[in-house]
C-alpha positions in Angstrom: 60.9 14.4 33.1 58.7 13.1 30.9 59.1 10.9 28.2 57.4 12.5 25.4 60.2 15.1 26.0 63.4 14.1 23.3 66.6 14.7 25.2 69.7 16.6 23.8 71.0 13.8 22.1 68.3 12.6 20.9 67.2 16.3 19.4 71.1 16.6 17.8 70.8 12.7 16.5 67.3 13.8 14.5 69.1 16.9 13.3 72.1 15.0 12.0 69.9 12.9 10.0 67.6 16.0 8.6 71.2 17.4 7.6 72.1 13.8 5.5 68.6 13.3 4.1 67.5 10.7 5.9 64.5 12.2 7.0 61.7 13.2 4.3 60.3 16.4 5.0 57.7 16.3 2.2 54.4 15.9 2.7 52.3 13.3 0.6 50.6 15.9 -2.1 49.1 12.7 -4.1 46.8 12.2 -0.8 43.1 12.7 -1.8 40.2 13.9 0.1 36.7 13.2 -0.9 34.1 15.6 -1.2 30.7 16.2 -2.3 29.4 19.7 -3.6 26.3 20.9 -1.3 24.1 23.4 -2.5 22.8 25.5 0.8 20.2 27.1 -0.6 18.5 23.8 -1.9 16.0 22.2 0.4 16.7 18.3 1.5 14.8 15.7 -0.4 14.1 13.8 2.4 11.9 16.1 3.4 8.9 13.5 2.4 9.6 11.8 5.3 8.0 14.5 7.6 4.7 13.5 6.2 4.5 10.1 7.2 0.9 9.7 8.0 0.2 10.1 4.4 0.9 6.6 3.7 -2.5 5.9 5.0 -4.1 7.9 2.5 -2.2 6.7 -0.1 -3.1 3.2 0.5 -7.2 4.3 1.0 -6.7 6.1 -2.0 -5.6 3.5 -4.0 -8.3 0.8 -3.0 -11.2 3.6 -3.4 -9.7 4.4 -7.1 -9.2 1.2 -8.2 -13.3 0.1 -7.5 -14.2 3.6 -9.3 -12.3 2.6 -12.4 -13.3 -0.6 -12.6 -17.1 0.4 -12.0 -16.5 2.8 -15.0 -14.4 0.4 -17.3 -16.7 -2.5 -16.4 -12.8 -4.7 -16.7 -9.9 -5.4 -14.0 -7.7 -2.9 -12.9 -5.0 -3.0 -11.3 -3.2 0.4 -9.7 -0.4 0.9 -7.2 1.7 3.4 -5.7 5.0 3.4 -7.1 7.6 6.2 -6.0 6.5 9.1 -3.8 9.5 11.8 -4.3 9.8 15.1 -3.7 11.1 17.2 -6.9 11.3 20.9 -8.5 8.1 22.0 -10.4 10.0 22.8 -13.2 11.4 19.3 -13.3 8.7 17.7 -13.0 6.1 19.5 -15.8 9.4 20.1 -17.9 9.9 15.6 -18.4 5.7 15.9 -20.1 4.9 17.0 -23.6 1.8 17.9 -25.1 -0.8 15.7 -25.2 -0.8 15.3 -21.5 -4.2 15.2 -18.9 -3.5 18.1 -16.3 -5.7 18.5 -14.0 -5.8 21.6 -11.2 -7.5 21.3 -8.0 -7.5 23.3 -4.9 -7.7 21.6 -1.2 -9.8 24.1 0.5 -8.8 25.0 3.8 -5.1 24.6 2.5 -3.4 27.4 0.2 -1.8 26.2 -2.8 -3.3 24.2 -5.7 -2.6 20.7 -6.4 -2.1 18.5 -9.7 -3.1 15.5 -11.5 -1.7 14.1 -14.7 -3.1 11.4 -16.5 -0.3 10.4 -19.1 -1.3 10.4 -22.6 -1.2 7.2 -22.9 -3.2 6.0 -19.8 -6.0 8.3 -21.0 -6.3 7.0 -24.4 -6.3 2.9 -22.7 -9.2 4.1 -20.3 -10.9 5.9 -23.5 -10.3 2.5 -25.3 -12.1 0.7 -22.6 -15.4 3.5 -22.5 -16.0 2.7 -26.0 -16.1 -1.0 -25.5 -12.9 -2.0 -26.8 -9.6 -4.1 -24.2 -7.9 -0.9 -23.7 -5.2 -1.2 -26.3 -3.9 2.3 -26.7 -3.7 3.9 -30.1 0.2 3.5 -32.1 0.5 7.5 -32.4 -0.4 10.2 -29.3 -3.0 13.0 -31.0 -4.3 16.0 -29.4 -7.5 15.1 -27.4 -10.7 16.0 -29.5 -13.4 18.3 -27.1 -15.6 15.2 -26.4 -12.6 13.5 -24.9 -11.3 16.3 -22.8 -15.1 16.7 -21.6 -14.5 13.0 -20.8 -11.3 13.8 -19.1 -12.5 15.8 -17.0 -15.1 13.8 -15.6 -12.8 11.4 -14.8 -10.5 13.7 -13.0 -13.7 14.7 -11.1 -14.5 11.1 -10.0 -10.7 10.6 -8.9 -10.3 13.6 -7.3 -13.5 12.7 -4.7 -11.7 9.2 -3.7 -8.9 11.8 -3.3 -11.0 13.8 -0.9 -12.6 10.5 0.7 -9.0 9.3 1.6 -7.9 12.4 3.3 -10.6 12.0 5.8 -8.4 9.9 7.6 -5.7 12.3 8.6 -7.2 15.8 7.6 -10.6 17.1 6.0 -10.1 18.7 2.9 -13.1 20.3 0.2 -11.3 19.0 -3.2 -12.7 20.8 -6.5 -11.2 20.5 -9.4 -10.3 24.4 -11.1 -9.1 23.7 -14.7 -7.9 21.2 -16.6 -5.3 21.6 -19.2 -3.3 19.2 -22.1 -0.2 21.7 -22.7 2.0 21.9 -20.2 3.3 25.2 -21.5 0.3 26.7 -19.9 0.5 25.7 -16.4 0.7 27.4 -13.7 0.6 25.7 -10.6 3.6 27.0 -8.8 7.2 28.6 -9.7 9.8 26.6 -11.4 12.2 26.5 -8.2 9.0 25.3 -5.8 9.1 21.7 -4.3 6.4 19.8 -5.0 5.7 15.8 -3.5 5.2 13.7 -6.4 3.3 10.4 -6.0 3.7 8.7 -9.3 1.1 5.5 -9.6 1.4 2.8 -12.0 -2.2 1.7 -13.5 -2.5 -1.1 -15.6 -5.9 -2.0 -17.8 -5.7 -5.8 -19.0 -2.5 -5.9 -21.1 -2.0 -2.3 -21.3 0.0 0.0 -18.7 0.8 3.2 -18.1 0.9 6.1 -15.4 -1.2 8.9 -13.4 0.6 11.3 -11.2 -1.1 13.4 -8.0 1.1 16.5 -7.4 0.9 18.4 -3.8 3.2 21.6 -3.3 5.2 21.0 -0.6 4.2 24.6 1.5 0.5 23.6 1.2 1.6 20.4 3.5 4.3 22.2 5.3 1.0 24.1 6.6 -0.1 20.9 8.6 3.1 18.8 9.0 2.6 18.3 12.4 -1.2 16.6 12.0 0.5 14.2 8.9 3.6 13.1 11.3 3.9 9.4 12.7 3.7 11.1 16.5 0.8 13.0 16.0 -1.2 10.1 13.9 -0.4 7.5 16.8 -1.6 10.1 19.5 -4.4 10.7 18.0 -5.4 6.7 17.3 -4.3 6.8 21.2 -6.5 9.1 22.5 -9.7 7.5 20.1 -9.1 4.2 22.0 -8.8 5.8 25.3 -11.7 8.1 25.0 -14.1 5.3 23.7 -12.6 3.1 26.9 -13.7 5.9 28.8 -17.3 6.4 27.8 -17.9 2.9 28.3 -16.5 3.2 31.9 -18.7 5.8 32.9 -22.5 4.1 31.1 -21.2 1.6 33.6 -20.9 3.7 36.7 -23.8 3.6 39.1 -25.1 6.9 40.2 -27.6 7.8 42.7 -31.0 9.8 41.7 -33.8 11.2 44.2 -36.7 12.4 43.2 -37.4 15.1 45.8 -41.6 14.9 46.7 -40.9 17.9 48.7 -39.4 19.9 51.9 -40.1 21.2 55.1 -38.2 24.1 57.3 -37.8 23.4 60.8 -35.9 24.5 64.1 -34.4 21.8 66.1 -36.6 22.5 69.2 -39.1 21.3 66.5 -37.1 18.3 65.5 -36.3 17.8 68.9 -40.2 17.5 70.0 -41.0 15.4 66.9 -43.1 12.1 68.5 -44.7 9.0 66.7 -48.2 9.9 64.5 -46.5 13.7 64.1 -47.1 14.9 60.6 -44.5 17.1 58.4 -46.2 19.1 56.1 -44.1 19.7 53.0 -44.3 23.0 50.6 -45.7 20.5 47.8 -49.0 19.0 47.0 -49.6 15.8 44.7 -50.0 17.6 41.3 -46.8 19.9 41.9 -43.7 18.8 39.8 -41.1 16.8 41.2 -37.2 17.8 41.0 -35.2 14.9 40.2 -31.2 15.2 41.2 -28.5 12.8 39.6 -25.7 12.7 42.4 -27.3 15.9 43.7 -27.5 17.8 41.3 -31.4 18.5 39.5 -31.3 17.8 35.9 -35.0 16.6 35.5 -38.8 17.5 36.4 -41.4 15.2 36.4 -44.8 14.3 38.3 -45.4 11.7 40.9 -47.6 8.8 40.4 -47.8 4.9 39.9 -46.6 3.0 37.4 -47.4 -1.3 37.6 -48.3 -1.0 41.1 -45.1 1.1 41.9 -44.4 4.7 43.2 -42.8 6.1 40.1 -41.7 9.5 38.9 -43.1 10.5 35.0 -40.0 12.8 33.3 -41.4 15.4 31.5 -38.2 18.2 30.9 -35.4 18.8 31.8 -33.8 21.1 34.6 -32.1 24.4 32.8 
């Protein structure tokens, strides 16, 4: 029998001492279990990791933004990506007051619209540094008079093509901007509930510091994940590399061409009778064209003749 079997008198021993107590039948109640609450219909935040190749842009984006704002500030400028995070619409707009520099752009061929956002503060330093002064921003935020939101846009503009220059390296996009806006009230970008990838740069102008914000929904990139993976990016370089390997291989590779003076048809009684001083007449006279064949196949016409003392071939057009 086995021994994880009690036997008889081990079975009546354990009931005895269940009868006297000895035994405690009670479970431990004061035992804890952690738990987290999970919210199934949210979407994961770590979703921003799907688009990987992105990193590339943002780091293209960043040098190409930082030489346009120095060429337009005529002062250093320093700029760097920050956080990228992944957030609710309505979070995001909802943490900005008015005065705040929206801008709206589309990314033609992808459906959606994007945003920028130049914070308050950030504008006013870079509007400090266009009218000559160190880009010391002013003490209290004020609405942004028509010159300065013409201004604003403009610079949005200029931004937004080193936005379009630094996609080029994972995806062509046409960037334009649609609107721009300074109350957030009257945005409308996406709903409140829609995810949006939030790249969040820190720019700082001499002593002065502040932030600008690019804004993609997350269904305009969910559209193209698979071209802004890791995988596909390294493929891709892969198959460049390859391919250019390739091309150099075959400028390399010899290949035989004849230029074909002409042809005869005979039977081979009349081969067979051919003696010395016989002459072949071919179907082609001196000024007929020439076929030229690369590995047997024609490609080229041309015309017989000399060239520095040598029998030569002049090409002329090619073989349809």
């Amino acid at each position: 029998m086995s021994n994880e079997i009690l036997s008889q008198e081990e079975i009546d021993a354990l009931l005895g001492a269940m009868d006297k107590g000895e035994v405690d039948l009670e479970t431990d109640s004061a035992a804890t279990v952690e738990t987290e609450a999970y919210d199934i219909t949210a979407q994961e935040v770590h979703m921003k990791d799907d688009f990987d190749a992105l990193g590339e842009v943002y780091e293209k984006f960043t040098r190409r933004v930082k030489s346009t704002l120095e060429a337009r500030l005529q002062t250093g400028v320093a700029i760097q990506l920050s956080s990228t995070n992944i957030v609710k619409y309505g979070d995001f707009i909802g943490a900005h007051t008015h005065p705040t520099g929206f801008g709206i752009f589309s990314m033609a061929p992808l459906i959606g619209k994007g945003l920028m956002v130049f914070e308050a503060r950030l504008f006013f330093i870079l509007m400090d540094c266009l009218a000559g002064g160190s880009g010391k921003p002013p003490k209290k935020i004020r609405d942004f008079t028509p010159i300065e939101s013409g201004i604003m846009r403009r610079l949005f503009g200029e931004v937004l093509t080193d936005l379009e220059k630094a996609w080029e390296v994972v995806y062509a996009v046409k960037i334009v901007l649609t609107k721009d806006e300074t109350n957030p009230e009257f945005l409308h970008v996406a709903g409140p509930a829609d995810l949006m990838l939030v790249n969040q740069y820190d720019v700082k102008v001499n002593s002065s510091s502040s932030q600008m914000h690019i804004c993609f929904p997350y269904l305009m990139l969910d559209a193209i994940k698979h071209e802004l993976s890791s995988s596909y990016m390294q493929s891709k370089n892969t198959e460049q590399v390859y391919t250019e390997k390739l091309k150099q291989a075959l400028r390399l590779t010899p290949v035989t061409v004849i230029a074909e003076l002409g042809k005869s048809l005979h039977t081979v009684r009349d081969i067979l009778q051919l003696k010395r001083d016989d002459v072949i007449t071919l179907d082609k006279g001196p000024q007929d064209h020439v076929t030229v064949s690369v590995e047997s196949v024609p490609k080229f016409q041309g015309m017989a003749g000399i060239a520095k003392g040598n029998r030569a071939v002049h090409i002329f057009d090619m073989t349809q």
